[in-house]
VMD Tcl script that builds the backbone (N, CA, C; Angstrom):
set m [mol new atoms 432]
animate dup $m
set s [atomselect $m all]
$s set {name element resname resid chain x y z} {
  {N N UNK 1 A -11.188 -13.782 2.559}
  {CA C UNK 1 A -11.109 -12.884 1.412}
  {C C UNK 1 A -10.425 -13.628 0.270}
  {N N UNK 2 A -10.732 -13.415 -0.319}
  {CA C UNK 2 A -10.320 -14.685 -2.127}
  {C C UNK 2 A -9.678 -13.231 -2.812}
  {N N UNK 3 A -8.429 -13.353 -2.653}
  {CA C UNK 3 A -7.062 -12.837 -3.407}
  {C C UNK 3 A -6.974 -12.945 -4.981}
  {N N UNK 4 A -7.089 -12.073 -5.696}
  {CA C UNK 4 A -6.845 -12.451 -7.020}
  {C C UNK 4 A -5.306 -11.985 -7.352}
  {N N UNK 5 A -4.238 -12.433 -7.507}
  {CA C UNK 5 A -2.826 -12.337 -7.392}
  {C C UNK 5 A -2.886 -11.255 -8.219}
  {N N UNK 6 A -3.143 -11.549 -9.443}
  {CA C UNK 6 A -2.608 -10.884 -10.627}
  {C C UNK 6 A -3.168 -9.397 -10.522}
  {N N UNK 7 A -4.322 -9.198 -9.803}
  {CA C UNK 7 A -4.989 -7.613 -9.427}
  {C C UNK 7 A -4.315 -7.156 -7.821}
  {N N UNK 8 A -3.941 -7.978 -7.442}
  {CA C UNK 8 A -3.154 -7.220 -6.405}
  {C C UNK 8 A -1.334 -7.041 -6.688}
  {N N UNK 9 A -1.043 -7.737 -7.801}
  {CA C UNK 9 A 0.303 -7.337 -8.049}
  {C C UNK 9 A 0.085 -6.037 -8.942}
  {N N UNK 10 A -1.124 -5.554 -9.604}
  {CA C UNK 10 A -0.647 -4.293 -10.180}
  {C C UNK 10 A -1.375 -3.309 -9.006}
  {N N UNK 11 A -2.474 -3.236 -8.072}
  {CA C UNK 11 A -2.617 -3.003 -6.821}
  {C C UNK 11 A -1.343 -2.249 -5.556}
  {N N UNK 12 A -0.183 -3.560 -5.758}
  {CA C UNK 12 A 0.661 -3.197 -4.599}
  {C C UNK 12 A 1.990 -2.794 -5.071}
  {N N UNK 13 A 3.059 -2.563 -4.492}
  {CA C UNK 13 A 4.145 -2.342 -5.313}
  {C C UNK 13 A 5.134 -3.658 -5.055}
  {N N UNK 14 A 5.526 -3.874 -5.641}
  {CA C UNK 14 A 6.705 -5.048 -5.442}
  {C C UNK 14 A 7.224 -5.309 -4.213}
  {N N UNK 15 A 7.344 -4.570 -3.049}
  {CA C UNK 15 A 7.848 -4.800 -2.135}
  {C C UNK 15 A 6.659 -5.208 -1.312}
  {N N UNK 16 A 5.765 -4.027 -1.085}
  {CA C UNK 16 A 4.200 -4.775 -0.475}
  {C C UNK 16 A 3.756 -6.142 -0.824}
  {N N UNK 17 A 3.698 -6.536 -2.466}
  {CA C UNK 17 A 3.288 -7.719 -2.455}
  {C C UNK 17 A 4.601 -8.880 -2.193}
  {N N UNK 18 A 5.535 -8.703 -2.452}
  {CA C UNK 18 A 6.516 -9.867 -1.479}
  {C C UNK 18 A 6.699 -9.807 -0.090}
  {N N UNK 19 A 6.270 -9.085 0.878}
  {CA C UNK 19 A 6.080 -8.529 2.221}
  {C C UNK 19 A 4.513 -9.517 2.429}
  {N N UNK 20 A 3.462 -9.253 1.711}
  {CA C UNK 20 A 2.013 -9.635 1.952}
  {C C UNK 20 A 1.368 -10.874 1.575}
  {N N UNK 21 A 2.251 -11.036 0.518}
  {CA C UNK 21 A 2.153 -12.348 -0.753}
  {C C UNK 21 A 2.924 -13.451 -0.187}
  {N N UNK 22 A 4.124 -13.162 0.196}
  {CA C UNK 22 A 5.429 -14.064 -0.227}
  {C C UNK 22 A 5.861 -14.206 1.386}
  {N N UNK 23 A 5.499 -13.817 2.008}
  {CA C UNK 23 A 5.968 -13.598 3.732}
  {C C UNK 23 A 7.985 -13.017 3.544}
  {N N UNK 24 A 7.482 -12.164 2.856}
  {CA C UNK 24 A 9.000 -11.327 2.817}
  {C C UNK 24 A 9.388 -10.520 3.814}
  {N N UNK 25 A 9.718 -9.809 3.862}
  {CA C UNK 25 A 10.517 -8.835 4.882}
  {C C UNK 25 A 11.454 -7.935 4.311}
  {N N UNK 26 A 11.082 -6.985 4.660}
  {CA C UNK 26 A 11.990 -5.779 4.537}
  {C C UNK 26 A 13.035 -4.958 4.718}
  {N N UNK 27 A 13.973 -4.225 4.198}
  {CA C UNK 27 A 15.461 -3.893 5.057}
  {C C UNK 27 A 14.477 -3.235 6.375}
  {N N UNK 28 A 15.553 -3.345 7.625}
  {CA C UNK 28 A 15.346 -2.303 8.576}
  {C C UNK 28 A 16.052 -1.146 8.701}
  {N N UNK 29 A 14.880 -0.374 8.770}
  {CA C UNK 29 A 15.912 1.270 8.856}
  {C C UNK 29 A 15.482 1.350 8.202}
  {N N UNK 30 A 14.596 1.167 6.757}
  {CA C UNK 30 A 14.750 1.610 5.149}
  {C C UNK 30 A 12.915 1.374 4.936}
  {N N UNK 31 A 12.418 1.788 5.615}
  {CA C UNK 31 A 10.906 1.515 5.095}
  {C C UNK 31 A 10.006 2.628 5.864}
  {N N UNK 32 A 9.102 2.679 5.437}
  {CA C UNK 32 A 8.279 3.562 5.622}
  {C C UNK 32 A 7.481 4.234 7.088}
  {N N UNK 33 A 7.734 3.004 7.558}
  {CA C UNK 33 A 6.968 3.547 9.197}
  {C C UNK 33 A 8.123 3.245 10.022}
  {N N UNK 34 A 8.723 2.901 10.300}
  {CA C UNK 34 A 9.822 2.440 11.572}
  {C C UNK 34 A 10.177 3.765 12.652}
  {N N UNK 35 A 10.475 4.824 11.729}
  {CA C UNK 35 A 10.215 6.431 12.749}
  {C C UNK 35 A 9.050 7.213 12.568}
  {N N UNK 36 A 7.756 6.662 12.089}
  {CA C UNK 36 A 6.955 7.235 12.002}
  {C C UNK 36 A 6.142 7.442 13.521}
  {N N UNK 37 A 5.672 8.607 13.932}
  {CA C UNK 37 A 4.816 8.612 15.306}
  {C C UNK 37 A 3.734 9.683 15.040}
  {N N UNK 38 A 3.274 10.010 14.005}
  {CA C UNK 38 A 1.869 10.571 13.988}
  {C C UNK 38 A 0.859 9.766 14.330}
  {N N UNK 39 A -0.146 10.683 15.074}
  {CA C UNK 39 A -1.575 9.969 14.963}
  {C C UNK 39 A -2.223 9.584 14.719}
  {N N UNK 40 A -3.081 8.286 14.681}
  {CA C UNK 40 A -3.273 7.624 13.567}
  {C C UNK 40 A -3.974 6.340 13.666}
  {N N UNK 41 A -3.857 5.441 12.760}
  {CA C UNK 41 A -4.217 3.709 12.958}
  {C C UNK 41 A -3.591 3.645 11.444}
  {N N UNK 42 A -2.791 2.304 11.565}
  {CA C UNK 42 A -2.359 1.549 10.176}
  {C C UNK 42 A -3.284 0.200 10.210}
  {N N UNK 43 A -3.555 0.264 8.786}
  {CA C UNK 43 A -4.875 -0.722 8.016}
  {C C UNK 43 A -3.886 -1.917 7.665}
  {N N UNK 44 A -4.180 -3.055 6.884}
  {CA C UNK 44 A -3.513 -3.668 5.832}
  {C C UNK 44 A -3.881 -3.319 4.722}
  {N N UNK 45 A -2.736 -3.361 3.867}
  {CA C UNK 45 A -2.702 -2.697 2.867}
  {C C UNK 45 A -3.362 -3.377 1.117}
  {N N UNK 46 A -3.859 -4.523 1.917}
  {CA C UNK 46 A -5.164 -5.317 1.297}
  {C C UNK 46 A -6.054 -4.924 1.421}
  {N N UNK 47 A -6.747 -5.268 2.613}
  {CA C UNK 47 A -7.959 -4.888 2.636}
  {C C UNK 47 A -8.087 -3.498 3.009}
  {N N UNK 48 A -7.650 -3.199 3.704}
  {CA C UNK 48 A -8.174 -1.754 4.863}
  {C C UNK 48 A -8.222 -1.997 5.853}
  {N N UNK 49 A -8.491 -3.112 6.496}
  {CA C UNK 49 A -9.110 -3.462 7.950}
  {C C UNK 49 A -7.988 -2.781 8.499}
  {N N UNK 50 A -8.494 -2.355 9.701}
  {CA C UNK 50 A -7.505 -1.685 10.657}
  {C C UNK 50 A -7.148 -2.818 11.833}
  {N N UNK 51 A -5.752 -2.587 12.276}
  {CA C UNK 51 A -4.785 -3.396 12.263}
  {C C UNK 51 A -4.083 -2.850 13.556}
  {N N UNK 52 A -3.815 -1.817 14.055}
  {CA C UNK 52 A -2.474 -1.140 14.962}
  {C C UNK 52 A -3.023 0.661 15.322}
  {N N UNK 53 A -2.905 0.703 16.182}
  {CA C UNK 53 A -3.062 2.057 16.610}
  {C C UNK 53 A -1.596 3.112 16.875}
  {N N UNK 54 A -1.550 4.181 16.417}
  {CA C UNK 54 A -0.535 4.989 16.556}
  {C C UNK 54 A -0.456 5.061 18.827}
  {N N UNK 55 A -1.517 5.096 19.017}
  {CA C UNK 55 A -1.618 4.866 20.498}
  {C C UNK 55 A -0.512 3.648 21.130}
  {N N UNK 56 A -0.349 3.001 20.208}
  {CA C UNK 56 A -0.067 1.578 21.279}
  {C C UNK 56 A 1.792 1.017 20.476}
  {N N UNK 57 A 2.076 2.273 19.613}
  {CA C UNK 57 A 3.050 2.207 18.661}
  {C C UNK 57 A 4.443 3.213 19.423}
  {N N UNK 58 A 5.692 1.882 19.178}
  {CA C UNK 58 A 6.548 2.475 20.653}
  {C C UNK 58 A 7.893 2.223 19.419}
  {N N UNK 59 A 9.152 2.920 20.137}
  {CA C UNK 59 A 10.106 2.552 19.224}
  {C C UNK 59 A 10.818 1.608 19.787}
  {N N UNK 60 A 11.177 0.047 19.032}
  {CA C UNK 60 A 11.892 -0.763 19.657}
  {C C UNK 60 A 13.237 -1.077 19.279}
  {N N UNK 61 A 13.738 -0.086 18.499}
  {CA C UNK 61 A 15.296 0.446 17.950}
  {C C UNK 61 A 15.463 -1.314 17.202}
  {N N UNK 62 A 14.303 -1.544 16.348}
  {CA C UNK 62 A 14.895 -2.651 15.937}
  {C C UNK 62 A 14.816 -2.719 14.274}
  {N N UNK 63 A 14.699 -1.462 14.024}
  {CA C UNK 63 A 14.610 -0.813 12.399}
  {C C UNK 63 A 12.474 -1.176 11.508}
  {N N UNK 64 A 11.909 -1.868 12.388}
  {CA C UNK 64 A 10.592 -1.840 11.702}
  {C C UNK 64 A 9.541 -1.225 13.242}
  {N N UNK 65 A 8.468 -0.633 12.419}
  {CA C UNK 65 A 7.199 -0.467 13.324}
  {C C UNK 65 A 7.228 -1.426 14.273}
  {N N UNK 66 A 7.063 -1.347 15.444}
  {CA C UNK 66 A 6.384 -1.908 16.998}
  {C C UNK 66 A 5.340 -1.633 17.443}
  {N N UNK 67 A 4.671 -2.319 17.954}
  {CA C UNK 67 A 3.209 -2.390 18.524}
  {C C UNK 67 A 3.215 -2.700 19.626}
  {N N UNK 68 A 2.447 -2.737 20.687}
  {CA C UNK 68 A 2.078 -3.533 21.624}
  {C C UNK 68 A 1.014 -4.394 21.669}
  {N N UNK 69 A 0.191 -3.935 20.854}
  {CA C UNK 69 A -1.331 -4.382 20.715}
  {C C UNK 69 A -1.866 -4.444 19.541}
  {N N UNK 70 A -2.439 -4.897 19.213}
  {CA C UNK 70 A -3.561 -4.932 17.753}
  {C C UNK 70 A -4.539 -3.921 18.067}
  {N N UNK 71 A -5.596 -3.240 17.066}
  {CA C UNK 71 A -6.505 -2.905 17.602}
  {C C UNK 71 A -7.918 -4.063 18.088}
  {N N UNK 72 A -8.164 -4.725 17.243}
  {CA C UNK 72 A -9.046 -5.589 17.443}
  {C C UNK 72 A -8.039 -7.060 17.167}
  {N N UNK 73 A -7.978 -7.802 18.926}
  {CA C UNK 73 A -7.981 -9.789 18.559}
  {C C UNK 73 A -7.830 -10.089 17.885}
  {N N UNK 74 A -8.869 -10.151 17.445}
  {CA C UNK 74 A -9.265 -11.262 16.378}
  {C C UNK 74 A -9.171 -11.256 14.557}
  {N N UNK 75 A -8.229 -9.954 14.130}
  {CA C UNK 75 A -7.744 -9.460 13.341}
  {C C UNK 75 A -6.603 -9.841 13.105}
  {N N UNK 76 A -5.588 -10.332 14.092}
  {CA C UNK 76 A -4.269 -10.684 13.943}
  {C C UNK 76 A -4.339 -12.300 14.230}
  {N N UNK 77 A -3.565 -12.939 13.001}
  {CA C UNK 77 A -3.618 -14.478 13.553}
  {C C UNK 77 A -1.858 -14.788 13.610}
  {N N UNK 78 A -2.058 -15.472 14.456}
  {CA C UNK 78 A -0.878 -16.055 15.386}
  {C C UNK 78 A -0.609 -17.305 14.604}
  {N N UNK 79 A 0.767 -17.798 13.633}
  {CA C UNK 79 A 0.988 -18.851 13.566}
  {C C UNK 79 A 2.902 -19.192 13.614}
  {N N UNK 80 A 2.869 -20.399 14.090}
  {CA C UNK 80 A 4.337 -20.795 14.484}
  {C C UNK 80 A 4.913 -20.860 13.078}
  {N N UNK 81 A 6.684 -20.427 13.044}
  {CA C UNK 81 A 7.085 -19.883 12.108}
  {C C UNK 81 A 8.632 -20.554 12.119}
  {N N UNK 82 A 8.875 -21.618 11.562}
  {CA C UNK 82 A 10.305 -22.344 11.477}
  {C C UNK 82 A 11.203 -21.999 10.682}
  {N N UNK 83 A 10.944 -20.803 9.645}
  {CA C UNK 83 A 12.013 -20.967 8.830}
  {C C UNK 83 A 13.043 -19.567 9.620}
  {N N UNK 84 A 14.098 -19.788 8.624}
  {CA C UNK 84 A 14.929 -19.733 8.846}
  {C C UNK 84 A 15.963 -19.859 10.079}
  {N N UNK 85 A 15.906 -21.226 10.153}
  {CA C UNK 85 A 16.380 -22.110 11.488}
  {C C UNK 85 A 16.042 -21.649 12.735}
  {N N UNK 86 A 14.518 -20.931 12.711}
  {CA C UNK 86 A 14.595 -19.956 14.314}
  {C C UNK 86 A 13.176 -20.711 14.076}
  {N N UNK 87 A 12.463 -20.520 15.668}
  {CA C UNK 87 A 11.151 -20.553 15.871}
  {C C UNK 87 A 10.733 -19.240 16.230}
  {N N UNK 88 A 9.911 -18.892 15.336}
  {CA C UNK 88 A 9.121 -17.836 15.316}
  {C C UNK 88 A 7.482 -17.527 15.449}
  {N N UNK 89 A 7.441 -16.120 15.911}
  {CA C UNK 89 A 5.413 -16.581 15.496}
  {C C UNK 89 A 4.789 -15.229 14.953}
  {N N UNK 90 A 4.820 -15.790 13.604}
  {CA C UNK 90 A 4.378 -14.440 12.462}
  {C C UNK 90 A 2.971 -14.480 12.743}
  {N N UNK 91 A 2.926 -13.420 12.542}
  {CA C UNK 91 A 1.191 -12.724 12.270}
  {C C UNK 91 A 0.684 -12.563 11.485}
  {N N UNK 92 A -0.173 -12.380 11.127}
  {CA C UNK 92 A -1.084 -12.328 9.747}
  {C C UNK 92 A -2.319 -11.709 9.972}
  {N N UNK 93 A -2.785 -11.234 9.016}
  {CA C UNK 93 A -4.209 -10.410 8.557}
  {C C UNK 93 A -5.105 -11.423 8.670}
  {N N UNK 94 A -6.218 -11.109 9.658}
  {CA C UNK 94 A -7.574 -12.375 9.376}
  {C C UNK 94 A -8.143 -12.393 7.819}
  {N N UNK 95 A -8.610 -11.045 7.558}
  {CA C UNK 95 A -9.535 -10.852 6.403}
  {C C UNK 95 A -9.084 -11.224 5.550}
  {N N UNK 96 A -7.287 -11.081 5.161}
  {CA C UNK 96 A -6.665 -10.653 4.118}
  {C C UNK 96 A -5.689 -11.923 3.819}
  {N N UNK 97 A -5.150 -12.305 5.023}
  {CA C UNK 97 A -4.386 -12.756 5.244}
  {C C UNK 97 A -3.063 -12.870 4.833}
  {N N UNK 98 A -2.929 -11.642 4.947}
  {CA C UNK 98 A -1.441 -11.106 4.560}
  {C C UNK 98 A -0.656 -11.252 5.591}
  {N N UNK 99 A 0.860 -11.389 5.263}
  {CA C UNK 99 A 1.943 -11.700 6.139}
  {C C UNK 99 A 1.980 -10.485 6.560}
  {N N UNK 100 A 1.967 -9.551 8.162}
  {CA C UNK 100 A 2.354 -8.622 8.458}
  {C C UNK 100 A 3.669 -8.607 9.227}
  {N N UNK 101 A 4.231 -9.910 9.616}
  {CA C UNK 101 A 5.576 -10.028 10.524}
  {C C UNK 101 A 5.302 -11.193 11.684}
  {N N UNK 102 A 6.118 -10.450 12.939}
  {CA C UNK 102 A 6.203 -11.687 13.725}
  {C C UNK 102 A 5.910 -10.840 14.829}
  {N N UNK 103 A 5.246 -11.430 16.127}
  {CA C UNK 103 A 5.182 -10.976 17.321}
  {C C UNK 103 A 5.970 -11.796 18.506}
  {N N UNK 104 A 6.723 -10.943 19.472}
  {CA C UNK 104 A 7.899 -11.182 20.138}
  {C C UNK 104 A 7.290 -11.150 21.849}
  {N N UNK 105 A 8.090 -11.382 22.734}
  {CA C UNK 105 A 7.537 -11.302 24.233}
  {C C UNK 105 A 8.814 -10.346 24.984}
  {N N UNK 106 A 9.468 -9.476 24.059}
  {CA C UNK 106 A 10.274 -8.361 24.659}
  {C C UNK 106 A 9.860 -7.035 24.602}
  {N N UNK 107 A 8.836 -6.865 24.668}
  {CA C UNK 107 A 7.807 -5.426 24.368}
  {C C UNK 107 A 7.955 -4.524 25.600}
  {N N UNK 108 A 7.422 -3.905 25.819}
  {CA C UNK 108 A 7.025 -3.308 27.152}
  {C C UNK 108 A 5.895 -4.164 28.073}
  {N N UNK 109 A 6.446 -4.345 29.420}
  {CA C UNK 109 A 6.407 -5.206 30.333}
  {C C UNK 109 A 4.772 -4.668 31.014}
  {N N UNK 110 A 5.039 -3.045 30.736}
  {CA C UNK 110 A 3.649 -2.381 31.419}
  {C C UNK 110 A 2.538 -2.528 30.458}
  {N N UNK 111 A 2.436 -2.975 29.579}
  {CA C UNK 111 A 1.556 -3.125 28.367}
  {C C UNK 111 A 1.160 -4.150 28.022}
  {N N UNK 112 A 1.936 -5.285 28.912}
  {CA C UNK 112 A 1.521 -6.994 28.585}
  {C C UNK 112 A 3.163 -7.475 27.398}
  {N N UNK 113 A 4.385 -6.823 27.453}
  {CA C UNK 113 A 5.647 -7.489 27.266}
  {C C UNK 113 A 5.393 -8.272 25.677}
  {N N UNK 114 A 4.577 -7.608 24.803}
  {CA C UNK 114 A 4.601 -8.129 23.358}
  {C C UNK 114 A 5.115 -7.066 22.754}
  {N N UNK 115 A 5.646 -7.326 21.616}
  {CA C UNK 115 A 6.310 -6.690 20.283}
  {C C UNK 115 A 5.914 -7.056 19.096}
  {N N UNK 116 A 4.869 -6.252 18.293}
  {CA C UNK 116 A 4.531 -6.778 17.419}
  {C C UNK 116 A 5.483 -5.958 16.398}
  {N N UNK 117 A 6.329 -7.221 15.591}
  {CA C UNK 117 A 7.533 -6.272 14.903}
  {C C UNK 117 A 6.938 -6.443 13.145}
  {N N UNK 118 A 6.189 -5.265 12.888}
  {CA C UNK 118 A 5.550 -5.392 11.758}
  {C C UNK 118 A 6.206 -4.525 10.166}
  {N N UNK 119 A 6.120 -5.287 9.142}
  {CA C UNK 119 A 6.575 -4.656 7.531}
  {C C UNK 119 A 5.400 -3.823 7.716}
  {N N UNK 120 A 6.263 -2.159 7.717}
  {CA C UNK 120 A 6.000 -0.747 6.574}
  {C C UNK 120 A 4.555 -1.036 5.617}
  {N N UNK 121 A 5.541 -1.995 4.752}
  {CA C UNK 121 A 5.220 -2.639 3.453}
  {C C UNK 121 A 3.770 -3.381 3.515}
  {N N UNK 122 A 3.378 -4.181 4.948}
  {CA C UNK 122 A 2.273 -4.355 4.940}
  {C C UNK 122 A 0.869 -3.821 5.289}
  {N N UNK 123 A 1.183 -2.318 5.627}
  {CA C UNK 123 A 0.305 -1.247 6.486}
  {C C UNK 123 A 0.322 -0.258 5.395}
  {N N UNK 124 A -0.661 0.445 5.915}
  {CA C UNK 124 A -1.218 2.173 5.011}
  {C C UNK 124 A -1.604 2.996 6.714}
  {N N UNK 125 A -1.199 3.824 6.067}
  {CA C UNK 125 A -0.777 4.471 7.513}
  {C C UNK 125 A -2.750 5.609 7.144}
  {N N UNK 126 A -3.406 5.772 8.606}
  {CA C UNK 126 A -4.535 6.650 7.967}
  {C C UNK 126 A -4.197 7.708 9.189}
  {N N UNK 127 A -3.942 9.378 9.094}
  {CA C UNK 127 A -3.934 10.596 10.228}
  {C C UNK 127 A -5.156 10.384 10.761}
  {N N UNK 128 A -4.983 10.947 11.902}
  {CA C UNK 128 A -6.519 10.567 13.005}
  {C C UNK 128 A -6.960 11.712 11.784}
  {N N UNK 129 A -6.781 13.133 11.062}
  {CA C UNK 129 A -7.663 13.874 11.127}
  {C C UNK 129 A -8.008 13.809 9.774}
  {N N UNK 130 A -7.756 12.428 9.220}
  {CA C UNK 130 A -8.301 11.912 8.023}
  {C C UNK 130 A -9.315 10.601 8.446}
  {N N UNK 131 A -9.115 10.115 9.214}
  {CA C UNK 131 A -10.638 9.283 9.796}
  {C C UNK 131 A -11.702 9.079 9.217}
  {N N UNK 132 A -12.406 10.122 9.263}
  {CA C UNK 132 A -13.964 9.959 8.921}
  {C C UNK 132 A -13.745 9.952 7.341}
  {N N UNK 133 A -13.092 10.829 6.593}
  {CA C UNK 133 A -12.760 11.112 5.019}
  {C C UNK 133 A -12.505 9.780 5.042}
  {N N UNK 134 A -11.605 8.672 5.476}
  {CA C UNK 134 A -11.276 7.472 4.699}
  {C C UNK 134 A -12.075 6.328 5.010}
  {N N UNK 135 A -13.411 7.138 6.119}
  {CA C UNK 135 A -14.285 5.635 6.113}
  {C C UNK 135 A -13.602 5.165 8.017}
  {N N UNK 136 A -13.132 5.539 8.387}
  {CA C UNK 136 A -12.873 4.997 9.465}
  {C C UNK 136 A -12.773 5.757 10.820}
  {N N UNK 137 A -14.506 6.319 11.044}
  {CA C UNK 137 A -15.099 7.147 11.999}
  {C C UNK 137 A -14.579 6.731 13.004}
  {N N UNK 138 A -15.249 5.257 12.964}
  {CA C UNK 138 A -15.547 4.505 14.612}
  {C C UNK 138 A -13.856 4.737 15.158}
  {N N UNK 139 A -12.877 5.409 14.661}
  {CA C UNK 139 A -11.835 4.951 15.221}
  {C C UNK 139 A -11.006 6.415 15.567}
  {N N UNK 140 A -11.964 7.747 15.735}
  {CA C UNK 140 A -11.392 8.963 15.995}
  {C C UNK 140 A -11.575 9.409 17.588}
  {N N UNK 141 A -12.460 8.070 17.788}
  {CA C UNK 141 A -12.581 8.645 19.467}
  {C C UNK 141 A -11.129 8.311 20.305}
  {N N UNK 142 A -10.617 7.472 19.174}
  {CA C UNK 142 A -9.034 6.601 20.125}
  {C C UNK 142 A -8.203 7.926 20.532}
  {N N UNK 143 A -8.249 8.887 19.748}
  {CA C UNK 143 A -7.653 10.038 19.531}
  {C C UNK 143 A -8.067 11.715 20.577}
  {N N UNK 144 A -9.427 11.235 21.007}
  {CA C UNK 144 A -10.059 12.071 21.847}
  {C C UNK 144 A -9.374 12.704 23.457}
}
mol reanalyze $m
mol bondsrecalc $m
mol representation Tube
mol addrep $m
């Protein structure tokens, strides 16, 4: 996807685009999904592509959204992450390739033991019983 900066900085709000843009990060505790548990799937907040299922979304008392899973592979890319004197391995948007955070191996053990510890800031949250209205049918059976 070919990013035009200057239409996605009036697009996102300042915090989304240093979260998506800038591989920023967000306070914890202080953002938008971290106690959120409605039904659902969160997109990136670039493209749309859907990204995380309210299904597979657990609280890991660590102040941002947790995952266990992506919805689709091959949507989330995996790359090694050195800064700030730690080794890390942030994730990213295929389409978009927005910074969504980092994924961890302290998750839940019954689910395959990942933590995907993802920015608020980089998701749009869609209600299962807004689905079909926002274009994203194929994804109300998760909810069935």
């Amino acid at each position: 996807m070919n990013k035009n900066k200057e239409q996605l900085k009036t697009k996102l709000t300042p915090v989304q685009y240093e979260v998506t843009q800038n591989n920023g990060t967000e306070p914890a505790f202080r953002n938008e999904f971290y106690n959120h548990f409605e039904e659902g799937i969160y997109v990136d907040i670039v493209s749309g592509t859907p990204l995380f299922s309210s299904k597979d979304k657990f609280d890991a008392h660590c102040g941002w959204p947790s995952f266990s899973k992506g919805i689709k592979d091959e949507e989330i890319v995996e790359k090694k992450d050195f800064s700030h004197f730690m080794i890390r391995t942030e994730v990213r948007s295929k389409t978009a390739d927005s910074h969504l955070g980092h994924v961890f191996d302290d998750g839940p053990k019954e689910s395959g033991g990942l933590r995907y510890c993802i920015n608020s800031a980089a998701l749009r949250f869609i209600p299962k019983d807004r689905l079909e209205e926002e274009g994203y049918s194929e994804y109300k059976k998760m909810f069935d």
